[in-house]
FISE-476254 format. One record per residue: residue in one letter; x, y, z of N, C-alpha, C, O in turn. Coordinates in steps of 0.05 Angstrom, whole numbers, padded with zeros to 5 digits, always signed. Layout:
BEGIN
AXYZXYZXYZXYZ ...
END
This chain:
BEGIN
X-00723+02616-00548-00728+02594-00565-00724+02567-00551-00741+02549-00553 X-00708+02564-00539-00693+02539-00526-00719+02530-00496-00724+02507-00489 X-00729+02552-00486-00757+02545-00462-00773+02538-00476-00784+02517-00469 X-00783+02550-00501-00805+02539-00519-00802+02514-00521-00820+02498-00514 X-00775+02509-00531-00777+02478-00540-00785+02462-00517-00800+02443-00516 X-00766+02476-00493-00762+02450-00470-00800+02453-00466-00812+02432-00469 X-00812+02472-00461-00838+02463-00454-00851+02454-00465-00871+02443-00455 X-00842+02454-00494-00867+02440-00515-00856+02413-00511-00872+02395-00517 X-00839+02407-00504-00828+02380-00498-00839+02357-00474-00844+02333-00472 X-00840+02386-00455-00852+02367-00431-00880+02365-00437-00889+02342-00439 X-00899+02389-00440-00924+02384-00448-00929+02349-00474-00946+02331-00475 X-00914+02353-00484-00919+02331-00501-00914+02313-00487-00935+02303-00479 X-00893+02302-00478-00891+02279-00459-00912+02275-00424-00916+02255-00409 X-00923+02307-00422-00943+02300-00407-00963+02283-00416-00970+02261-00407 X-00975+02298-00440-00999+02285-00443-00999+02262-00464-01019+02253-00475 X-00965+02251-00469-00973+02222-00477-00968+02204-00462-00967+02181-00472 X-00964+02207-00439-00960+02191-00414-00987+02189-00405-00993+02166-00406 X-01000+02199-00400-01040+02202-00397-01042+02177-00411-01025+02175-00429 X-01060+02155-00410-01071+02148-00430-01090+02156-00436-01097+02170-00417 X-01113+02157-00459-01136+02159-00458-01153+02150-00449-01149+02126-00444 X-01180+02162-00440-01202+02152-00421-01211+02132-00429-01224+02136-00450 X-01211+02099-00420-01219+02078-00428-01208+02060-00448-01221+02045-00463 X-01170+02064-00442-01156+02052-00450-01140+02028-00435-01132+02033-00412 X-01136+02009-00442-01127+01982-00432-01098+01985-00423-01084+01989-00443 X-01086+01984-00405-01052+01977-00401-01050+01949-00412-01066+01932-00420 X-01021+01951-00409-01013+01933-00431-01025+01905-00416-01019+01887-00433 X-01039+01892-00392-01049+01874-00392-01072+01866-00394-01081+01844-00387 X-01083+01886-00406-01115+01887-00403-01136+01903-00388-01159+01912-00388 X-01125+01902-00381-01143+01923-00346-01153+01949-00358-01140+01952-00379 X-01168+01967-00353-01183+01987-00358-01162+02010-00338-01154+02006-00315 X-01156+02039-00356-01142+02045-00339-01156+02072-00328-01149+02095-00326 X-01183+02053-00323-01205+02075-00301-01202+02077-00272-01180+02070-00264 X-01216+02084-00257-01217+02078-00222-01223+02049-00223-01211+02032-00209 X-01240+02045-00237-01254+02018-00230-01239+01995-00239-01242+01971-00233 X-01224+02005-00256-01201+01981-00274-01174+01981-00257-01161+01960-00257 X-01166+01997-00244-01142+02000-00221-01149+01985-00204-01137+01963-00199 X-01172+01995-00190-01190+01982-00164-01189+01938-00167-01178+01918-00156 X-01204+01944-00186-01209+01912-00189-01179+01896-00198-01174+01875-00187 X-01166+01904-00215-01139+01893-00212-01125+01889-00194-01112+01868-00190 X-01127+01909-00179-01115+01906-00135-01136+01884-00135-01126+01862-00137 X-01155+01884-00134-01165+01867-00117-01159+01841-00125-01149+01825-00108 X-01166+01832-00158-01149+01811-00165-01123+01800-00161-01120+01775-00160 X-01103+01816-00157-01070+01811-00142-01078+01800-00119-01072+01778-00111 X-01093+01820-00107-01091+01812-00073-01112+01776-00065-01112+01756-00051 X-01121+01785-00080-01149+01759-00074-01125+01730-00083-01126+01709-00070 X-01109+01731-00101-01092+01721-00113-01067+01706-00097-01062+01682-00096 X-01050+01733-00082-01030+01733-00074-01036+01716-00045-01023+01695-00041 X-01058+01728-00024-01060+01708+00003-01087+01735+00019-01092+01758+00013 X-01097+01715+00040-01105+01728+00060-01091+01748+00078-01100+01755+00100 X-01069+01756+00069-01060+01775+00098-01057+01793+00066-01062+01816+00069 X-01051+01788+00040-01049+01815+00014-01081+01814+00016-01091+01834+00004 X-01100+01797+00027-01130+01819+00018-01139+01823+00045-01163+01829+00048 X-01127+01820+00064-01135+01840+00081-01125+01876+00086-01135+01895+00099 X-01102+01871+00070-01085+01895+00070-01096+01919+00058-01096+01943+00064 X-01109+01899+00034-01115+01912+00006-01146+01916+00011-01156+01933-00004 X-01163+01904+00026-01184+01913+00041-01181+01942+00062-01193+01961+00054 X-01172+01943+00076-01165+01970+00097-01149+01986+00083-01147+02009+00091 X-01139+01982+00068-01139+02007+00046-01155+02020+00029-01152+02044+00023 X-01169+02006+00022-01189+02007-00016-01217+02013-00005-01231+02028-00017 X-01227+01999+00020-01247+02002+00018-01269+02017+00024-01270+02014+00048 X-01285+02029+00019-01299+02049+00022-01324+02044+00062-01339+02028+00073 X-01315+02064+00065-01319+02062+00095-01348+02056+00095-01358+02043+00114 X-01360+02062+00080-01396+02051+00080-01393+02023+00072-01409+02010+00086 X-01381+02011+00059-01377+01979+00046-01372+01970+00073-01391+01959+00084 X-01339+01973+00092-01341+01959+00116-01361+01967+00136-01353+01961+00159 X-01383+01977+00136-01396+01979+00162-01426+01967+00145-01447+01969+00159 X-01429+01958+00124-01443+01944+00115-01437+01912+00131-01451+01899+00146 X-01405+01908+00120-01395+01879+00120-01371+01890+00128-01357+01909+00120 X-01369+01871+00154-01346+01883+00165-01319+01871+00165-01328+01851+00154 X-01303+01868+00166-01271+01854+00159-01271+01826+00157-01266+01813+00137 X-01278+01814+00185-01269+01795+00203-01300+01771+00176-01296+01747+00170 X-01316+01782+00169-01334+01775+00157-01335+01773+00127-01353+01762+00115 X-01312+01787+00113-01293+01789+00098-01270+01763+00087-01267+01750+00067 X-01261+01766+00111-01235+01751+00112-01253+01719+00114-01237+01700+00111 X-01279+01712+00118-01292+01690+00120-01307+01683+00093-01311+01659+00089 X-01315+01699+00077-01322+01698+00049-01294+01693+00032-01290+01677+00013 X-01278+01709+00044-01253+01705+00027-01242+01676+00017-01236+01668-00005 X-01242+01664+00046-01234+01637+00058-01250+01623+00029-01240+01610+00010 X-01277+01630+00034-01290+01610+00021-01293+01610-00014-01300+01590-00025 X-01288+01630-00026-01276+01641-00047-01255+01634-00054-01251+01627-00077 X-01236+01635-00035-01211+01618-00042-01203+01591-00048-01185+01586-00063 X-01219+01571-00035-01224+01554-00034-01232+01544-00060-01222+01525-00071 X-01256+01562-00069-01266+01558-00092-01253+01557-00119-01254+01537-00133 X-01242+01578-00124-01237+01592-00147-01207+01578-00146-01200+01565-00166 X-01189+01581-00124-01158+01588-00124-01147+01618-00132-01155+01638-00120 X-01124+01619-00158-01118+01640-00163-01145+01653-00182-01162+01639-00193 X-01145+01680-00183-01164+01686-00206-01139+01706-00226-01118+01716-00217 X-01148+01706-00250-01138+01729-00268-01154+01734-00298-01160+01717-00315 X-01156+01756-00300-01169+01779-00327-01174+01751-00340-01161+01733-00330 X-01190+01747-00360-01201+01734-00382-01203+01754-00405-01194+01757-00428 X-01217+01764-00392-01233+01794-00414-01255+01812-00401-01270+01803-00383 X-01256+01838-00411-01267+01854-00397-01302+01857-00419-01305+01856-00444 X-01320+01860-00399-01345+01855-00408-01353+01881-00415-01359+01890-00437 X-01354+01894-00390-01372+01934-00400-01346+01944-00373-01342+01935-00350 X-01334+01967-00391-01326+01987-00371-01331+02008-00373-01331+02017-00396 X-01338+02027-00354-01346+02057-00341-01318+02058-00323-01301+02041-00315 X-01322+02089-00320-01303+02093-00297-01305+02083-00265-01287+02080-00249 X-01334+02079-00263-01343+02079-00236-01352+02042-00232-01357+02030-00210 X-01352+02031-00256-01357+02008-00255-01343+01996-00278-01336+02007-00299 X-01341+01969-00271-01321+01950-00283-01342+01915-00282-01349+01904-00262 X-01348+01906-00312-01355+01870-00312-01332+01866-00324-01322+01878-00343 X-01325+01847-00312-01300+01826-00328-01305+01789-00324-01318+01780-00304 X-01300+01781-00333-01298+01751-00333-01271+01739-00332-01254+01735-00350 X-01271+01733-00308-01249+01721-00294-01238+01697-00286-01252+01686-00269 X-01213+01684-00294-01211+01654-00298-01202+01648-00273-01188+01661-00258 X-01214+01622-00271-01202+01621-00235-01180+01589-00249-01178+01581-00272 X-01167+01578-00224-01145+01558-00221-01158+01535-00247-01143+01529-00266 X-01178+01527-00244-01191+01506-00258-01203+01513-00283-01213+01497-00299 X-01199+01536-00283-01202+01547-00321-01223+01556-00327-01228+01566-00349 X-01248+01551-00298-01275+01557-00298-01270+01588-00304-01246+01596-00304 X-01291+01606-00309-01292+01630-00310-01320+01645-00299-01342+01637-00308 X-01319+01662-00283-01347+01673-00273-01345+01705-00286-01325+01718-00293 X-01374+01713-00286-01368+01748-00292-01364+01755-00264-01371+01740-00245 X-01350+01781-00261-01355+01800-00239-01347+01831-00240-01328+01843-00250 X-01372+01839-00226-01369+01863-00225-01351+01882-00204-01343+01872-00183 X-01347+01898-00207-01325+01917-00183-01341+01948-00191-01344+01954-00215 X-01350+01963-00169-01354+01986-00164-01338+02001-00150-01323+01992-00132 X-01342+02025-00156-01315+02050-00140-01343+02075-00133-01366+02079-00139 X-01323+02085-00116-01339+02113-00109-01332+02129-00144-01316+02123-00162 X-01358+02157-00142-01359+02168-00169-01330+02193-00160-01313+02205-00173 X-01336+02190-00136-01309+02225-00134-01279+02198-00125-01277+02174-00121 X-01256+02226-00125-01238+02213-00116-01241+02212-00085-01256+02231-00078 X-01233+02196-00064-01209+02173-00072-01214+02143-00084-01201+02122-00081 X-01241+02151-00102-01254+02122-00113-01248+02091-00088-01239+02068-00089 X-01258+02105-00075-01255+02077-00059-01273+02051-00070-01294+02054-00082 X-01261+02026-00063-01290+02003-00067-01308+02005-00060-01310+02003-00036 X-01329+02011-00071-01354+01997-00056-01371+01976-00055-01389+01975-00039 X-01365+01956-00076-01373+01929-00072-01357+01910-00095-01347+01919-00115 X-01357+01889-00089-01343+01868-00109-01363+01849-00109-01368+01844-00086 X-01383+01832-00130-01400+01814-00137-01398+01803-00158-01398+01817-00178 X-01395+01772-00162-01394+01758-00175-01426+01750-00193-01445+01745-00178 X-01429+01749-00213-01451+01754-00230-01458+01714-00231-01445+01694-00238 X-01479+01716-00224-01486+01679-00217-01502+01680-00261-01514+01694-00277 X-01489+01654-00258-01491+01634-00285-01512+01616-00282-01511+01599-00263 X-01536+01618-00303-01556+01600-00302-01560+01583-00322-01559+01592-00344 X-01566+01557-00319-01567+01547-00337-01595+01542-00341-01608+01528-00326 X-01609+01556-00369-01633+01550-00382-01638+01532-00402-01655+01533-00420 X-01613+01508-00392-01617+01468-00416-01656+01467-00402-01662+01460-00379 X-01666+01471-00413-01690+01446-00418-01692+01427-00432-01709+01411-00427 X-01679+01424-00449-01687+01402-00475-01690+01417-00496-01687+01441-00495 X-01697+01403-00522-01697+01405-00550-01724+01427-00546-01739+01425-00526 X-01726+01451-00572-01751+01463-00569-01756+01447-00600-01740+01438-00616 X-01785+01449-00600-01781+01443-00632-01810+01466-00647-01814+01467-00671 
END
């Protein structure tokens, strides 16, 4: 009687520690590959150039750097940084496991969408991070 319990115990605490597929942690984030993935990348892009280079040579998917390679990286970064400052979550647009849109507030309150892709198998590495360009279609009054 007493193993029954203890296992029905752990089983239960296994699987309410799981969250469910396409559930938010408590800050928002998606807690898919692609919602882990892009949150690192947000910390790191955040924190400095030597946390996204780190967090680059770890994360990223070995076809992504031989696309674009570090040193070419760390020069977009620059200029990104520059731009934006810190970024963090706004709100999440469409999540999948394998992909992630969010709209993301940078230092000046501006907000851009962006997307984050992961590999479909594990170890879901990155395979690209792109910012979704904003158009403005003001012509004037229609009447």
């Amino acid at each position: 009687m007493m193993r029954r319990t203890l296992i029905a115990l752990f089983l239960a605490t296994l699987f309410a520690a799981a969250p469910p597929a396409g559930a938010e942690s408590k800050d928002g984030w998606p807690t898919t590959p692609a919602g882990t993935m892009a949150r690192g990348w947000v910390d790191a892009f955040s924190t400095s150039e030597v946390a996204m280079k780190e967090f680059n040579a770890r994360n990223l998917a070995p076809k992504s750097l031989e696309k674009k390679g570090m040193e070419e990286r760390v020069v977009a970064y620059r200029k990104l940084k520059e731009k934006y400052g810190k970024l963090m979550l706004g709100s999440v647009v469409k999540s999948e496991p394998n992909e992630l849109t969010v709209k993301l507030i940078a230092s000046d309150a501006s907000s851009a969408s962006w997307v984050f892709t992961v590999q479909k198998e594990a170890p879901y590495k990155l395979i690209s991070v792109g910012m979704l360009e904003q158009r403005s279609h003001f012509g004037g009054f229609h009447h």
